[in-house]
C-alpha positions in Angstrom: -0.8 8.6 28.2 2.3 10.7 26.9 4.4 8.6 30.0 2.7 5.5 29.6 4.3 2.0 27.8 3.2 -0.6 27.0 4.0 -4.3 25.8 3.3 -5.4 22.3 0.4 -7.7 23.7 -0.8 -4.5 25.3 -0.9 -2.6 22.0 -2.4 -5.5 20.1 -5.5 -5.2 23.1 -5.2 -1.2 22.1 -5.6 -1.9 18.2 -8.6 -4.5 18.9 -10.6 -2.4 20.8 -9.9 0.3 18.1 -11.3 -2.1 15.9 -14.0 -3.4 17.5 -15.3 -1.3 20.2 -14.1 2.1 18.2 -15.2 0.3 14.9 -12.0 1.7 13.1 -11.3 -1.1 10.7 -7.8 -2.6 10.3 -7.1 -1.9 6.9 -8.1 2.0 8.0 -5.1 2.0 10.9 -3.1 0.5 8.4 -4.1 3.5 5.9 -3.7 6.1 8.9 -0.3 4.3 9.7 1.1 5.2 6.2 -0.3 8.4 6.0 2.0 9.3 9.6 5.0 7.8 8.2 5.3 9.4 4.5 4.3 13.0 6.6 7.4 12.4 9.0 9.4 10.9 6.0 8.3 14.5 4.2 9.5 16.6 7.1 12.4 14.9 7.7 13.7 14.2 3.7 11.5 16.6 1.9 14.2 16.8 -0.9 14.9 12.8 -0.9 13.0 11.4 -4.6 14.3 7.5 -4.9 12.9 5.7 -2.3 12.9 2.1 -1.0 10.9 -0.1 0.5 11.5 -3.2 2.3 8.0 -5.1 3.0 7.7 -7.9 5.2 4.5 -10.3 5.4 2.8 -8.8 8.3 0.6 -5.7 8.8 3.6 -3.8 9.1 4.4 -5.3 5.4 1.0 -3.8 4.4 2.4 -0.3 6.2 4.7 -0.3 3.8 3.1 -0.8 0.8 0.5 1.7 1.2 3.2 4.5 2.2 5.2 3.4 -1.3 1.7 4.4 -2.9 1.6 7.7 -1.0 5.6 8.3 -2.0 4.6 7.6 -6.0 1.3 9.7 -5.8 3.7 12.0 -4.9 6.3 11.6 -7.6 9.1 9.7 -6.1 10.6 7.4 -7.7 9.7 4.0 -5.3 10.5 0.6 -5.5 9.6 -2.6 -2.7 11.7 -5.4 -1.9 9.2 -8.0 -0.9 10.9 -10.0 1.6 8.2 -12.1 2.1 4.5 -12.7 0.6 1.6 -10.9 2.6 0.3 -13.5 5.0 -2.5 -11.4 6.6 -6.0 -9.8 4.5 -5.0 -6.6 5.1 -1.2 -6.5 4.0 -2.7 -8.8 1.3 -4.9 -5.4 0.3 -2.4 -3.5 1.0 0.3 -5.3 -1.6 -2.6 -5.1 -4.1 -3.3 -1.9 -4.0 0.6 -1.1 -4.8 0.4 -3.3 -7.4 -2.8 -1.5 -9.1 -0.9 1.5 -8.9 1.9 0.3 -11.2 4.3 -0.3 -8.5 7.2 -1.8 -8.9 8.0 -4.9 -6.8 11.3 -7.2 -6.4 11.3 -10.4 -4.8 13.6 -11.7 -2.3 16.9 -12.6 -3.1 17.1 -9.7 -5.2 19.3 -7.7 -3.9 18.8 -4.4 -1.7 17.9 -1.8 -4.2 20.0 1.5 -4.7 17.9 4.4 -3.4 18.5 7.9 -1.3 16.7 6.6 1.7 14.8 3.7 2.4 11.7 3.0 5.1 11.9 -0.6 6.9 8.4 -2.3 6.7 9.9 -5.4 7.6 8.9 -6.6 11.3 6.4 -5.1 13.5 5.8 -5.9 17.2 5.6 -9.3 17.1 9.0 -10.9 16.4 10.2 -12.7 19.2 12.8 -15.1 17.2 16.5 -14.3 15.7 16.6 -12.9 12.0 18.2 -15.1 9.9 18.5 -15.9 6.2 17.5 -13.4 3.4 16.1 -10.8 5.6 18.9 -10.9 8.0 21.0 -10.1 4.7 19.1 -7.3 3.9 19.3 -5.4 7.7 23.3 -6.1 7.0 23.1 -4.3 3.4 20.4 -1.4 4.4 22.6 -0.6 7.5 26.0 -0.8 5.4 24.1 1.3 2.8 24.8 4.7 5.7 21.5 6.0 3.9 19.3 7.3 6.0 15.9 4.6 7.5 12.5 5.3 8.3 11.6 2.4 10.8 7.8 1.9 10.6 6.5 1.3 14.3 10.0 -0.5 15.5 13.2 -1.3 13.8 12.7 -4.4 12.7 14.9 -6.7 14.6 14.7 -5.2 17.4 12.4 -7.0 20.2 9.5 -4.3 20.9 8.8 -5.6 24.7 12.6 -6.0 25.7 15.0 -3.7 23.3 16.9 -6.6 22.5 18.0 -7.3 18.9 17.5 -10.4 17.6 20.4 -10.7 15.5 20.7 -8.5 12.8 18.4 -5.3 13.7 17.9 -1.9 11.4 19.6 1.2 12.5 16.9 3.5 12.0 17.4 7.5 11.8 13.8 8.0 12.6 11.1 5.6 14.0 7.8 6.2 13.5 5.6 4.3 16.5 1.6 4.0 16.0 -1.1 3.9 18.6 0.7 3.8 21.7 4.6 3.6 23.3 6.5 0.5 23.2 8.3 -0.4 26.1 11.3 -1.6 25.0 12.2 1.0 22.3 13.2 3.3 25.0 16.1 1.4 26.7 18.8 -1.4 26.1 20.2 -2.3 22.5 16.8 -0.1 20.6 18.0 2.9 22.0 21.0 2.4 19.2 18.7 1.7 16.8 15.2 3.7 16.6 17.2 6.4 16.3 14.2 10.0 16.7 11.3 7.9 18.4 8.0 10.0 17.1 4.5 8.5 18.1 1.3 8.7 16.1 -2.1 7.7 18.0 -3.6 7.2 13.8 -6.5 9.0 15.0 -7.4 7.4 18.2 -8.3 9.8 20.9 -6.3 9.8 24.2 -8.9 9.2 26.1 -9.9 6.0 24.0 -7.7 4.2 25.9 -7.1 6.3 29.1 -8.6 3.0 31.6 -5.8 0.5 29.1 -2.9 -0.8 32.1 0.6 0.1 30.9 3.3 -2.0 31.7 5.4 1.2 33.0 6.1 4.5 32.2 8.7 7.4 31.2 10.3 9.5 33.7 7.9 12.8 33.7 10.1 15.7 34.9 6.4 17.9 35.2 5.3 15.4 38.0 8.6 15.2 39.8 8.9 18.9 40.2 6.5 18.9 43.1 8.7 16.4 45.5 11.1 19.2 46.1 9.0 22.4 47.4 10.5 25.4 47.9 12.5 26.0 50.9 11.3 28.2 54.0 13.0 31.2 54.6 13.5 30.0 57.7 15.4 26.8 56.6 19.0 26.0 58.4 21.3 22.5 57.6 19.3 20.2 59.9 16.5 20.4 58.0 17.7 18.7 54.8 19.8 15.5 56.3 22.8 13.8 56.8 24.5 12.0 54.2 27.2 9.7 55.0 29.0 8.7 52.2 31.2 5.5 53.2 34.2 4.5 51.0 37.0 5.3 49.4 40.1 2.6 49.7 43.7 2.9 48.6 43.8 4.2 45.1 40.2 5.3 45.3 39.8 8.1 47.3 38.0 10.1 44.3 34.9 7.7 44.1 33.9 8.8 47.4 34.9 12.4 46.9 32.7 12.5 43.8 29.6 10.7 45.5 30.0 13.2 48.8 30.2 16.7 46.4 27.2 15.0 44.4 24.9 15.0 47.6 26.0 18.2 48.6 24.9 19.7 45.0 21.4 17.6 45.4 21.1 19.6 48.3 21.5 17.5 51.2 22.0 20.1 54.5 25.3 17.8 55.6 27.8 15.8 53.7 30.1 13.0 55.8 32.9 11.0 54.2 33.8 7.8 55.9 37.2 6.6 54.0 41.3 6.3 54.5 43.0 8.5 56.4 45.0 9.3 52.9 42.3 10.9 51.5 41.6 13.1 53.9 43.6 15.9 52.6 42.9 15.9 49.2 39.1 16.2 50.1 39.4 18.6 52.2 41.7 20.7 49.8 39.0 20.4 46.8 35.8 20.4 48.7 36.1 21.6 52.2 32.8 21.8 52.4 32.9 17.6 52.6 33.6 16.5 57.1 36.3 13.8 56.0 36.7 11.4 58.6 40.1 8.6 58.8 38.1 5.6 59.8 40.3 2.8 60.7 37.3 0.0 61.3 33.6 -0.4 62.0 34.1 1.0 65.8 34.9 4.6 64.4 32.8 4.2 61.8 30.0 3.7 64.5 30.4 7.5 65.9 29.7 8.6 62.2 26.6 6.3 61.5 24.6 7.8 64.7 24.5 11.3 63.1 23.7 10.0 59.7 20.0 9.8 58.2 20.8 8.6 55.1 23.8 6.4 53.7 26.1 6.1 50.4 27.4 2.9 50.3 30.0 1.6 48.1 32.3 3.8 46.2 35.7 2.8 45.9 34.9 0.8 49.1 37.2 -2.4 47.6 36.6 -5.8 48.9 39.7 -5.5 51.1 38.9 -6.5 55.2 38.3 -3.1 55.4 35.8 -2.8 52.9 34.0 -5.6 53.9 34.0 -4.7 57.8 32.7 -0.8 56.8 30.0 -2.8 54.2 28.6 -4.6 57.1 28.6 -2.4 60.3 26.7 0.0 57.5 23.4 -2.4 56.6 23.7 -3.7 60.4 22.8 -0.1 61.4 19.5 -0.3 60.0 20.0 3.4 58.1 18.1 4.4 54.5 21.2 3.2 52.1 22.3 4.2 48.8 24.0 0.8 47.9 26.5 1.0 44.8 30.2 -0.4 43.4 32.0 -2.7 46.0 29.3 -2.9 47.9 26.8 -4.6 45.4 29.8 -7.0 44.4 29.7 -8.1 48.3 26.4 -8.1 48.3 26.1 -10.1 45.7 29.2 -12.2 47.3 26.9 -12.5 51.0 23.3 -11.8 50.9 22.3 -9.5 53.9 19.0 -7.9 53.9 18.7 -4.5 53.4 18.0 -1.7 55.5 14.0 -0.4 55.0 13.6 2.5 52.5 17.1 1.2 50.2 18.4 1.6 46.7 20.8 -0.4 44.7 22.2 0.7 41.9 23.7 -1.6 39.6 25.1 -1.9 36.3 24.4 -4.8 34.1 27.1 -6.6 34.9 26.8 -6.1 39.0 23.2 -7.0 38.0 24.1 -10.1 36.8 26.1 -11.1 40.0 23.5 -10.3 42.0 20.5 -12.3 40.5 22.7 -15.3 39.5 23.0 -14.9 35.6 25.1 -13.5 32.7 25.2 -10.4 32.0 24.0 -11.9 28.6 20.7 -12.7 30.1 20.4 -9.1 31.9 20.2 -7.5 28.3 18.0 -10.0 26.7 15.3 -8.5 29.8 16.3 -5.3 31.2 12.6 -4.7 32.8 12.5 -9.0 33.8 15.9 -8.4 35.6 15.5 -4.9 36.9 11.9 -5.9 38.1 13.6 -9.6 39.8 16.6 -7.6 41.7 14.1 -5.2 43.0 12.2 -8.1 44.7 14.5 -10.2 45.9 16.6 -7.6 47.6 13.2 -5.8 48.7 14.5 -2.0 47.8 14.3 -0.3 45.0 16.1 -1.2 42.4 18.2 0.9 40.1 19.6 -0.9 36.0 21.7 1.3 34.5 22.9 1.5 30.9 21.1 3.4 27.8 17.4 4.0 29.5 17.7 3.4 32.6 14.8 1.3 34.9 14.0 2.0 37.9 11.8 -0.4 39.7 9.7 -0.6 42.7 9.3 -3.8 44.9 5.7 -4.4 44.0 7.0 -4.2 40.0 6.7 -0.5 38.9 9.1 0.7 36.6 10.3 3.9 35.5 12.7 4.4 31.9 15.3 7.2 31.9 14.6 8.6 28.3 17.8 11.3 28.7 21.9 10.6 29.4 24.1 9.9 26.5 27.0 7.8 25.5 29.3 10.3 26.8 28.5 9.5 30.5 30.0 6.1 30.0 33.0 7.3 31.9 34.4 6.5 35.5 32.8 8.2 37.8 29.5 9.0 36.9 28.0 5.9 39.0 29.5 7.7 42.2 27.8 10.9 41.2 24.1 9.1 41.1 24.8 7.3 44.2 25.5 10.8 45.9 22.5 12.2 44.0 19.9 9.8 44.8 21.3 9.7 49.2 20.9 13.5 48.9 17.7 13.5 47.9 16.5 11.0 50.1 18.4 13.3 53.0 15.9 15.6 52.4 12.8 13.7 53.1 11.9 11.8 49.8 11.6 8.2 50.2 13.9 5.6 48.2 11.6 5.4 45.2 11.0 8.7 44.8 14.4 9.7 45.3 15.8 7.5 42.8 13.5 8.6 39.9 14.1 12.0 40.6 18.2 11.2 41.1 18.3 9.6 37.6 16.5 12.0 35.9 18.7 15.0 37.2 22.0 12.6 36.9 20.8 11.8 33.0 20.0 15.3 32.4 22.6 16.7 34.0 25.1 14.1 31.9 23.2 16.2 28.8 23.9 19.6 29.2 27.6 18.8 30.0 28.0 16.9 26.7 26.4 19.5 25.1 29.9 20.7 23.6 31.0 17.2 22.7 29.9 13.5 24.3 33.5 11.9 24.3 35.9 13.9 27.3 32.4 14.3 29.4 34.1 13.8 33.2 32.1 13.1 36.1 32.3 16.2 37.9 31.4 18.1 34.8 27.6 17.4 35.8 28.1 19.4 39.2 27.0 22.7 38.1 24.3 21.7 36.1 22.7 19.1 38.9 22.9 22.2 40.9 20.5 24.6 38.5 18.7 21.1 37.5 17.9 20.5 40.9 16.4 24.2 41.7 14.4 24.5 38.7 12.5 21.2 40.0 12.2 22.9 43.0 10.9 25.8 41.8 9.0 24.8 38.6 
């Protein structure tokens, strides 16, 4: 289950069963949930005495309470801001059982208490609507506060199936998530806020809910270690593809220097540059290694596609005649294609269908051209609009941003959990592209190649920020895709 995530309905099923079939009753999760917390709170603050509380009126409320009891057994000084009466039996309990203690409770409208740190019981996974009002005003003081938050289960706020945040949304240093993974803490506008994600199963054995359907899963670098075996001894070039890389207009001759180097470091046998006859030079001066071919239209561009296996499609293409006349003698030829940049914008301008065995890689904002919508709408449902552009441009389909999705035609998705914000810099786009044709080059197939190319791009992007995020440049992740790419061969 470590890979597995699931939607908040999903988890619900998961705590009902617990309940019922495992005949763990609620107000014991709810106990187990606290106890998780205030350890992880303890490990985290163990010198932090003036604590906070903010309760809201669900069992995530009743969370709260009980870890305020564990904090005062313990002799910090603890205080709750009820934002809200208990509306359920257990939080109900739970409320009680703080107030038996001697606890002391404000009411809303109070004011956000002064304290050292401060845990957010506020919202569990059920909030689907905006915050407003009161409670809103209280995310906007506890994040101005700069103390640090313990979210309990998600930052509340945040939407736990979608990582959007419903208006005002707590920026959590650590968030502690019970039972099982939520799918949307782990990409879009949560990744911001849960801050350290740290899951508790309260108990439950793994195998308790080992037959449960997920709604996708985490990139596991263990299983993708196995797509690339070792190479034979007796290997040579041919063995491990073709890669033409096709782009690269006036001004933007290093887009498709930067895709063609990234294929060769994902270890594709042969590297081809399709692009302007102006860039010729300068590639072969920095990476000689690249054949750079002038090509004036799609006639010489069809002498190139024969000896290809596997295309890049897209950077620095432009939407110039040019561009567009290299675009379509490339999907016309039927080839596996990487499809990125320019050439998603005139896709998205003229549907074609894709050649079998494709990936598109879009950000949100190519996303949004492609499907129709705002770029709004894209981040209100990464996983709806990653799983829609994936079948209706039959290929696998690529979202990028913070946790990246990657999903399958028939509506698997994978999440990225590594990259960083210092890989929001030009370039890095042409680098995956490259990645994920030279891996397909060498005999994986479009879905596998794409999981395995954003894992390597993401953590490849982390080891060359590991010095400092802001600065990171695109080809800084050469050297380390290189070594990251052999150790999943020989892991």
């Amino acid at each position: 289950m470590s890979s597995r995530l699931y939607t908040s309905a999903q988890v619900r099923e998961m705590d009902r069963r617990a309940i019922e079939d495992r005949g763990v009753a609620g107000f014991e999760l709810m106990r187990r949930a606290a106890d998780a917390a205030w350890r992880v709170f303890c490990a985290r603050w163990p010198r932090i005495r003036k604590i906070a509380v903010l309760c809201g009126s669900g069992n995530n409320g009743g969370d709260g309470y009980l870890l305020a009891c564990l904090a005062r057994e313990a002799g910090a000084s603890v205080v709750v801001l009820m934002l809200a009466e208990p509306a359920t039996a257990d939080a109900q309990r739970a409320r009680d059982a703080w107030r038996d203690a001697g606890g002391e409770t404000l009411a809303a409208g109070h004011g956000l208490p002064a304290a050292d740190a401060y845990v957010d019981a506020i919202f569990g996974t059920g909030l689907t609507r905006p915050v407003e009002g009161l409670v809103a005003q209280a995310i906007r003081h506890l994040n101005a506060t700069g103390r640090p938050v313990l979210a309990l289960d998600v930052p509340s706020g945040i939407d736990a199936d979608t990582g959007a945040a419903l208006g005002a949304a707590v920026r959590a240093e650590i968030t502690v998530s019970f039972i099982a993974r939520k799918r949307g803490l782990v990409t879009g506008a949560a990744v911001d806020h849960c801050g350290t994600l740290v899951l508790d199963r309260l108990g439950l054995p793994e195998d308790a809910f080992a037959d449960a359907p997920c709604d996708a899963r985490l990139l596991d670098a263990r299983r993708m270690a196995a797509w690339l075996p070792p190479r034979s001894r007796a290997a040579h070039k041919g063995d491990f593809g073709h890669v033409l890389a096709i782009g690269g207009d006036a001004g933007m001759g290093g887009a498709i220097r930067l895709c063609a180097e990234a294929a060769l470091r994902a270890g594709a046998g042969l590297v081809s540059a399709a692009t302007r006859q102006e860039n010729i030079a300068a590639i072969n001066a920095a990476r000689p290694e690249v054949m750079a071919h002038a090509t004036t239209d799609a006639a010489a561009l069809a002498v190139l596609l024969d000896r290809a296996s596997v295309l890049a499609l897209g950077p620095g293409l432009g939407q110039s005649d040019w561009g567009r006349k290299l675009w379509r003698a490339a999907l016309d030829s039927h080839k596996p294609t990487v499809v990125d940049a320019d050439a998603l914008n005139l896709l998205a301008a003229q549907a074609m269908a894709l050649p079998p065995e494709s990936a598109i890689t879009p950000h949100p904002g190519e996303a949004a051209r492609l499907l129709g919508w705002n770029t709004e709408r894209v981040e209100r449902d990464r996983f709806a609009a990653a799983r829609e552009l994936a079948a209706r441009y039959r290929c696998v389909a690529v979202l990028k941003g913070a946790g990246t999705l990657i999903a399958h035609t028939e509506g698997s998705v994978t999440v990225c959990p590594w990259g960083n914000p210092g890989m929001a810099s030009g370039g890095m786009g042409d680098v995956l592209t490259g990645v994920i044709a030279g891996l397909m080059a060498q005999g994986l197939n479009a879905w596998r190649a794409s999981r395995l190319g954003v894992g390597l791009h993401a953590q490849a992007g982390d080891a060359a920020a590991r010095d400092g995020e802001a600065g990171t440049l695109a080809s800084d992740l050469f050297p380390h895709l290189r070594r990251l790419r052999n150790g999943s061969a020989n892991a």
